[in-house]
PATORKE-689807 format. One record per residue (C-alpha): residue in three letters; x, y, z. Coordinates in steps of 0.02 Angstrom, whole numbers, padded with zeros to 5 digits, always signed. Example, Ala and Ser with C-alpha at 12.3 -4.5 7.8 and 13.67 -1.06 7.14 Angstrom:
2
ala+00615-00225+00390 ser+00684-00053+00357 
***
This chain:
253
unk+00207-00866+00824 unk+00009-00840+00790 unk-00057-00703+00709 unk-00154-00663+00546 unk-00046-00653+00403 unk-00113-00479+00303 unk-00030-00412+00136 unk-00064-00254+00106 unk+00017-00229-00071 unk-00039-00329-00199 unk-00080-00301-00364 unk-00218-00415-00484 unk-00215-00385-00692 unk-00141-00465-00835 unk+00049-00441-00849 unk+00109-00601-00908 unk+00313-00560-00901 unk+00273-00587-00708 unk+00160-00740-00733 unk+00012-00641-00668 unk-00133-00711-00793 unk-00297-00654-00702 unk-00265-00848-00606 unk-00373-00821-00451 unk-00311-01019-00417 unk-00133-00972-00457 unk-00150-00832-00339 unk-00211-00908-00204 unk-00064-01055-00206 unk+00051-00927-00200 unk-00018-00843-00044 unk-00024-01003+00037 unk+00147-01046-00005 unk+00220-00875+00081 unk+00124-00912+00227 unk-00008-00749+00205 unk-00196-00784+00264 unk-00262-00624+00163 unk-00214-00505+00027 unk-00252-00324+00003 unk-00274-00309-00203 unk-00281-00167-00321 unk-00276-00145-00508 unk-00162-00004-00577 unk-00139-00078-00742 unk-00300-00021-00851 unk-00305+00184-00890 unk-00503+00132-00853 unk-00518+00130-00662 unk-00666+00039-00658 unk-00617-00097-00786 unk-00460-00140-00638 unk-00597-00116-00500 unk-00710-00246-00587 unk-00567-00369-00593 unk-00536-00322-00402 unk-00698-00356-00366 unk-00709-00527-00467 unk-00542-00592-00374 unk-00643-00537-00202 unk-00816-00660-00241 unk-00708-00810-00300 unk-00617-00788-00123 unk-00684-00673+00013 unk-00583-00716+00142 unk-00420-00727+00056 unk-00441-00557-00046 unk-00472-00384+00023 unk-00529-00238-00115 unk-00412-00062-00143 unk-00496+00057-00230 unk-00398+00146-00392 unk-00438+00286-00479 unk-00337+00401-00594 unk-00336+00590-00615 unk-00334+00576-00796 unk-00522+00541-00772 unk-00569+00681-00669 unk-00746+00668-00665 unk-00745+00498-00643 unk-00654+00483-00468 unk-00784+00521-00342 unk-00920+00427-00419 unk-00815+00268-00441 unk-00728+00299-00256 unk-00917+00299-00202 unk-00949+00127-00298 unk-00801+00049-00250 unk-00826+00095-00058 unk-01012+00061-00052 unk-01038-00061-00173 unk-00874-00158-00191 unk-00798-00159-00011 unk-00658-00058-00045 unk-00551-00033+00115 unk-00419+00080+00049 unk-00355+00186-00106 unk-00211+00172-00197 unk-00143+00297-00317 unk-00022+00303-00444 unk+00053+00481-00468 unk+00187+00389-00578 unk+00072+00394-00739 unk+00001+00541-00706 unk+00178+00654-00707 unk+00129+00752-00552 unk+00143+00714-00360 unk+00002+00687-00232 unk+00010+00851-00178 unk-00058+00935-00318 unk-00230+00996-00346 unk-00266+00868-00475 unk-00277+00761-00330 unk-00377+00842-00190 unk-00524+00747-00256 unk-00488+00579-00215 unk-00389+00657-00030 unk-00545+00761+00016 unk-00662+00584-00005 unk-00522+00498+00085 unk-00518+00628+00228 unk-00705+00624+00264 unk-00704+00437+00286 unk-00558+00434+00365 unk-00483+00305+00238 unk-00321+00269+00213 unk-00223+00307+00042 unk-00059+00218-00030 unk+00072+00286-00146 unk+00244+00313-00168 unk+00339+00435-00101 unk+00442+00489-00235 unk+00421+00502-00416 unk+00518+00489-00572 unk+00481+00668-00616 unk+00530+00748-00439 unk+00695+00831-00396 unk+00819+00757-00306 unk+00793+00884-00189 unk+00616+00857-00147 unk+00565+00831+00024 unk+00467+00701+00100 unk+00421+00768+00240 unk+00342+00930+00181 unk+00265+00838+00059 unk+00170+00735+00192 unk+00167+00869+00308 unk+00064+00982+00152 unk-00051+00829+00142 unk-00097+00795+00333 unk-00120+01001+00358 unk-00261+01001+00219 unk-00324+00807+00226 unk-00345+00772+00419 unk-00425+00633+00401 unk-00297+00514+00290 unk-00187+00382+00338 unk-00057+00390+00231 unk+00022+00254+00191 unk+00193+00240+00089 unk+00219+00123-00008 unk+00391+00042+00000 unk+00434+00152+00145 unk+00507+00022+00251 unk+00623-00033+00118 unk+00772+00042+00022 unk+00676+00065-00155 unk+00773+00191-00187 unk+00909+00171-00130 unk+00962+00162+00070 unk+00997+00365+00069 unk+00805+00378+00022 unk+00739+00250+00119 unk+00805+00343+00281 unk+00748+00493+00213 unk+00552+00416+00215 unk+00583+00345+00392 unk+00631+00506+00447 unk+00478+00593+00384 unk+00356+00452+00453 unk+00450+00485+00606 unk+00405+00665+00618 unk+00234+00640+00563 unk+00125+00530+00649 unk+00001+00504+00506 unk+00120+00419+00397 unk+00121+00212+00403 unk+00254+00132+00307 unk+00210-00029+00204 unk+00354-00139+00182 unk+00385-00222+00028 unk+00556-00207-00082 unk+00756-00224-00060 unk+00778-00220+00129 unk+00957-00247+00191 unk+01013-00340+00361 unk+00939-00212+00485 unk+00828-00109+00388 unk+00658-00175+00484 unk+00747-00147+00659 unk+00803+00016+00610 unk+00616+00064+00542 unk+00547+00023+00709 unk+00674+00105+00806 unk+00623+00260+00710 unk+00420+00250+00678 unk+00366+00111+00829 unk+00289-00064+00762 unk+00112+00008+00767 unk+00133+00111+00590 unk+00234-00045+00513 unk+00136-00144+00383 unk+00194-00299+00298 unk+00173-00293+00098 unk+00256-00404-00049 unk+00220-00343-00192 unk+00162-00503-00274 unk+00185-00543-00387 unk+00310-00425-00447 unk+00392-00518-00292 unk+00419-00644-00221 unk+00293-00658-00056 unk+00416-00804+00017 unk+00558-00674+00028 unk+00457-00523+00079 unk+00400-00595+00218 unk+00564-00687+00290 unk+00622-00534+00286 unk+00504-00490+00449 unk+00528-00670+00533 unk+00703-00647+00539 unk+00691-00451+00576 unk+00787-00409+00758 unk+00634-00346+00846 unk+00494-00419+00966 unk+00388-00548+00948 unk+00253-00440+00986 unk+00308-00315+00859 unk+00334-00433+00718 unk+00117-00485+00738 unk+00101-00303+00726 unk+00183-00273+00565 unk+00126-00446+00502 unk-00064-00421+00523 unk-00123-00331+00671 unk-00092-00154+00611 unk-00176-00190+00456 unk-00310-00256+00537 unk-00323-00119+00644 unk-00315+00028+00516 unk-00438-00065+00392 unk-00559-00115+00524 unk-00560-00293+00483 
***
């Protein structure tokens, strides 16, 4: 089966528990070892956005075309967001955004937020992040949540990440399927505990076209996250979707 190989979850910055050491070399091995051509990057691991976006960036000119740029930025900065969102996406390359409402202790629904959504919106960019918090209810629902977001941000692709997975657990999972089923902006990125079926039962619900393959790397293992879409019970055709032509497709590669 040909098709580009695209990760869109990956994360660059010094963690060294996980073996990840800033080692573009190291990096690249392990990419080519899984079998992925390219790799969508962020940095979430500095409280200075643009300290993780210079790393991005530095990953990017030792190997542009293994490494595509993701833009973060943090609300505990607030006047910092735009004007780095403008440097990453004009000056960096930036494709997409990922945020990280985990550290901040509030969801990507609130205002704190609209910032980052409303630059996102008028470039019609798309913008990753979990679903569900620590700090939500168990109550909450996804698909308000996503539906609040789409009403007031038009122009986002929203992208969950972990949605085609059970991250939380398979009660969850469904419940993100289900609200990427009723909402058509929603894309679900793959990456995380997936049990015999999972990826079938995703594209039953959503269609192959808002299916994006994602590891994780190196907080996992590449190798497994993407066996897990070789071996999926769907079409040919769907699995080069989900491998690479979606992403290539909603980043405009």
């Amino acid at each position: 089966m040909e098709t580009p190989v695209i990760d869109f979850h990956c994360h660059v910055g010094s963690w060294g528990r996980f073996g990840m050491d800033d080692d573009v070399e190291l990096f690249l091995r392990a990419l080519d070892r899984a079998g992925i051509d390219r790799a969508c990057i962020n940095c979430i691991f500095h409280g200075e956005a643009r300290r993780g976006n210079d790393l991005v960036a530095e990953f990017v000119r030792n190997a542009p075309d293994r490494f595509i740029p993701v833009a973060f930025v943090t609300p505990h900065y607030p006047d910092e967001m735009v004007p780095e969102l403008e440097r990453c996406f004009d000056q960096l390359g930036a494709r997409y955004i990922k945020i990280y409402p985990h550290y901040v202790g509030v969801s990507q629904e609130d205002p704190i937020y609209y910032p980052i959504s409303e630059f996102a919106s008028d470039r019609n960019l798309a913008v990753m992040s979990h679903a569900w918090h620590y700090f939500d209810p168990e109550s909450v629902s996804i698909v308000k949540r996503y539906e609040s977001l789409s009403t007031r941000f038009p122009g986002v692709h929203w992208v969950i990440a972990h949605g085609g997975s059970g991250w939380h657990g398979p009660t969850f999972g469904r419940r993100v399927v289900e609200a990427a089923h009723e909402l058509p902006e929603i894309y679900l990125e793959t990456c995380g505990r997936t049990r015999p079926g999972d990826i079938a039962y995703v594209v039953d619900r959503v269609g192959a076209d808002r299916v994006l393959f994602g590891t994780d790397m190196p907080l996992l293992d590449g190798a497994q996250q993407i066996a897990k879409i070789v071996i999926a019970g769907i079409s040919a055709e769907e699995k080069q979707k989900i491998l690479g032509l979606n992403a290539k497709r909603l980043l405009n590669l």
